[in-house]
N, C-alpha and C positions, 0 to 999 in steps of 0.2 A: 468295816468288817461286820457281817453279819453273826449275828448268834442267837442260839434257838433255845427258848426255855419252856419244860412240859410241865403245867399245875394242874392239878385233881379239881374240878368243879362239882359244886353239889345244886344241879340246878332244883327248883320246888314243881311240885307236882306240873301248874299249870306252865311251867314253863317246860318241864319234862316235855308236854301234849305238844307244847309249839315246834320245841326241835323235830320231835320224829315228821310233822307234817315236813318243815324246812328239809330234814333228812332225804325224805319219799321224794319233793320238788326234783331238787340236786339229783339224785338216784335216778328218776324216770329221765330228766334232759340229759342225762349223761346217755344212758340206754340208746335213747331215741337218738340221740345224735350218732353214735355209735355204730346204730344199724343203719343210719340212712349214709355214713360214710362207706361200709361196706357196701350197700346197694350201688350208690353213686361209682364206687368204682367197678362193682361188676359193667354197670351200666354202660360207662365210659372209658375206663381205664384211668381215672384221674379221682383221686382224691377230695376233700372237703377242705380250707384252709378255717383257720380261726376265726377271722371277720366275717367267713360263709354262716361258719356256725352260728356267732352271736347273735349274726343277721336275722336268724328263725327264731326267736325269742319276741318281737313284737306281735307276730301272727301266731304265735303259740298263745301268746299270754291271753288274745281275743278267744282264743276255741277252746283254751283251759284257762279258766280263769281263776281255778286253787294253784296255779302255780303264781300267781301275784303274794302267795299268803309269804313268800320268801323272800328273802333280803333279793333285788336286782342285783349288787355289783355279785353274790356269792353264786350266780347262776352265771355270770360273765366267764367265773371264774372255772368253772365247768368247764369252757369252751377251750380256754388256756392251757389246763392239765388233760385234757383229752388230746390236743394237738401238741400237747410236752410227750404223749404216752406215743403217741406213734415217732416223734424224732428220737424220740430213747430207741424205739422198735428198731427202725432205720437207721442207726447207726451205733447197734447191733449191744446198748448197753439195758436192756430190758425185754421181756415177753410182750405180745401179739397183747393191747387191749383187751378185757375182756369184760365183758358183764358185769352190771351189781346185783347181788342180792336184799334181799332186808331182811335176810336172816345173817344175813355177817356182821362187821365194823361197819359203823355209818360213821360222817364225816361230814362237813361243813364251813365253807374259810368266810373270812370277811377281812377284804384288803384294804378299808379304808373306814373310816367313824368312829376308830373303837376307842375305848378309854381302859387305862390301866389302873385302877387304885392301891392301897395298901391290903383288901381283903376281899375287892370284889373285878368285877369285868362287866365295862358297860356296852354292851349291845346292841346294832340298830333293831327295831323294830322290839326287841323283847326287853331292854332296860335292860340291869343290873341281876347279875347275878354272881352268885358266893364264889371267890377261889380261896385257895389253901396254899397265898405266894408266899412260899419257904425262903428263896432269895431276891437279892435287889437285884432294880431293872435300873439299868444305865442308858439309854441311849432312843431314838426312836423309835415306836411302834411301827412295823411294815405291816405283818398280816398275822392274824390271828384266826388259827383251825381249831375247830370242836369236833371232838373225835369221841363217840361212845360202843364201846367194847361189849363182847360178847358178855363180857360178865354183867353187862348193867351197869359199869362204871363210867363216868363223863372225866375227858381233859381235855383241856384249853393248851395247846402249840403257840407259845409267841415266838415270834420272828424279830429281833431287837438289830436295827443299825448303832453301833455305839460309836461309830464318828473314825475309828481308829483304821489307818489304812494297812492294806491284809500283806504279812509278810511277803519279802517274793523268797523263791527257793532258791535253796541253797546247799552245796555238798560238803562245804566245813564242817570240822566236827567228828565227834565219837559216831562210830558206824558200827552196825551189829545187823546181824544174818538171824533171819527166823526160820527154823523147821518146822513147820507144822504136821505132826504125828496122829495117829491110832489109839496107841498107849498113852501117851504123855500129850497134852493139848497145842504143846509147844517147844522148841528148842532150841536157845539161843546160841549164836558162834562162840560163843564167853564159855558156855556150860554150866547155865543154869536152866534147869526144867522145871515148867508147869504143870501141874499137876490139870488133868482131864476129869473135871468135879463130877459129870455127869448125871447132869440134874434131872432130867428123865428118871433115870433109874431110881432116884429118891425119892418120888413120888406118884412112882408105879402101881404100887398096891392103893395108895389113895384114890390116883385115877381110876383102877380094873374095878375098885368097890360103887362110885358113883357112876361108872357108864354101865355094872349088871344093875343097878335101881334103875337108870333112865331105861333098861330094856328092857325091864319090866312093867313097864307107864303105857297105858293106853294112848296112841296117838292121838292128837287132838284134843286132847286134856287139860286143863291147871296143871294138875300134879305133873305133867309131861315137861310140861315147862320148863316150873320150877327145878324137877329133875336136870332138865337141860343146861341153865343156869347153872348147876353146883358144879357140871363139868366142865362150865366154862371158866369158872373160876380157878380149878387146879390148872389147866392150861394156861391160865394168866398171870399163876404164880407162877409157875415154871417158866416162862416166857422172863418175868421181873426177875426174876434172879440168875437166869443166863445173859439178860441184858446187863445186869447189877457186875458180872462176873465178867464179860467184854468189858465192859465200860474202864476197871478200874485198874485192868490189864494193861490194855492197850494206854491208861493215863501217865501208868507205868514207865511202861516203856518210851514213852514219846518224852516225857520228863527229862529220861535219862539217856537218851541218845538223840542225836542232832540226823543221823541217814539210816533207815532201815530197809532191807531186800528183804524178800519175802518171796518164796520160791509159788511156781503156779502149777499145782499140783490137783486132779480131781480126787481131794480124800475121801467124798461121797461115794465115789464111786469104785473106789480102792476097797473103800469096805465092804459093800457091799455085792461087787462081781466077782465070782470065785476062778484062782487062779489058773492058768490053762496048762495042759504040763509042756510047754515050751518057759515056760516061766520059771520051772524047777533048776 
């Protein structure tokens, strides 16, 4: 059974410099593979498969040859999650591929070489660098992604096989009904409500004070920047504590009951579209 564990890296300056190049490699073959999929099928009506993909990596690598500065298997893997992103598309559990920026989340896997220690992560091509592993790793390394955040923060995603074969399912067992609400975040068949913590709204006035300073920054700036930064960092609090607030919910739950239903309800859109008076 697989299991995925997220630790905070503190990589150093010069290794800072290597990821964003590795970052830019990954980012542009994704691109480019991207639009030459949609060309190809204007072209043809027929899509690009994986092996098409990876296939164009030895004749890239002659005509760019900063794309060598990146691990090979992590541009392999490129080709994999771009052909995962259209079977997700096609059967119909994700959106239409789209674009990277380098002004968003960058990212970067490596599916094979890596080393685990007690305090650090050894890397191809860039050696060792810092993590902050809070718990134990049991079991084989599969893949390990570095993922660095709008705020400037770096974490390392391990992928751990720990040997242990994956339950099958099963409908024995305490069963419980969840509502999911407007007012209240949730409502169980039992009749216990969650309260809807609304993490937004706690850090409104934080956010409204750091995006009027970033609208005041001259584009193109240092200060715009760093302005830019501060607001990405309330959004990445708010993000950790509505993750922190899932997370230990649903741990909850799953703990204490063996079958859960869960009604499929657009609550987005409940709140948001106002009522018709056929509704009244």
């Amino acid at each position: 059974m697989y299991q995925a564990y997220k630790f905070r890296i503190y990589p150093t300056a010069e290794q800072q410099t290597y990821f964003a190049g590795a970052f830019g490699c990954c980012r542009w073959f994704w691109n480019y593979s991207l639009n030459l999929c949609q060309q190809t099928y204007k072209d043809t009506g027929k899509g690009l498969s994986r092996s098409a993909i990876q296939g164009l990596l030895p004749n890239l690598k002659k005509e760019y040859p900063w794309l060598t500065n990146a691990y090979s298997q992590s541009l392999q893997v490129v080709a994999l999650n771009l052909s995962t992103a259209y079977q997700n598309f096609f059967d119909k559990r994700g959106g239409f591929p789209r674009f990277k920026s380098k002004h968003g989340r960058q990212s970067i896997s490596y599916p094979q070489n890596v080393k685990v220690g007690n305090s650090l992560i050894k890397l191809p091509i860039i050696g060792e660098v810092h993590c902050l592993i809070h718990r134990t790793l049991s079991g084989i390394v599969k893949t390990v992604t570095l993922t660095q955040n709008t705020d400037g923060k770096y974490y390392a995603s391990i992928l751990i096989d720990d040997g242990i074969e994956t339950p099958e399912a099963s409908q024995d067992g305490k069963a419980i009904g969840l509502d999911v609400g407007l007012i209240d975040f949730a409502v169980t068949s039992d009749g216990s409500k969650y309260a809807n913590p609304k993490h937004l709204k706690k850090h409104r006035r934080n956010l409204k004070r750091k995006q009027q300073k970033l609208s005041r920054k001259q584009k193109g700036s240092n200060t715009r920047q760093k302005a830019k930064r501060l607001v990405a960092r309330v959004h990445s609090k708010i993000q950790r504590v509505r993750v922190d607030f899932l997370h230990k919910l649903s741990r909850k739950i799953v703990d204490e009951n063996q079958v859960i239903a869960v009604e499929n309800l657009n609550v987005k859109g409940m709140g948001t579209q106002p009522l018709s008076s056929s509704s009244y």
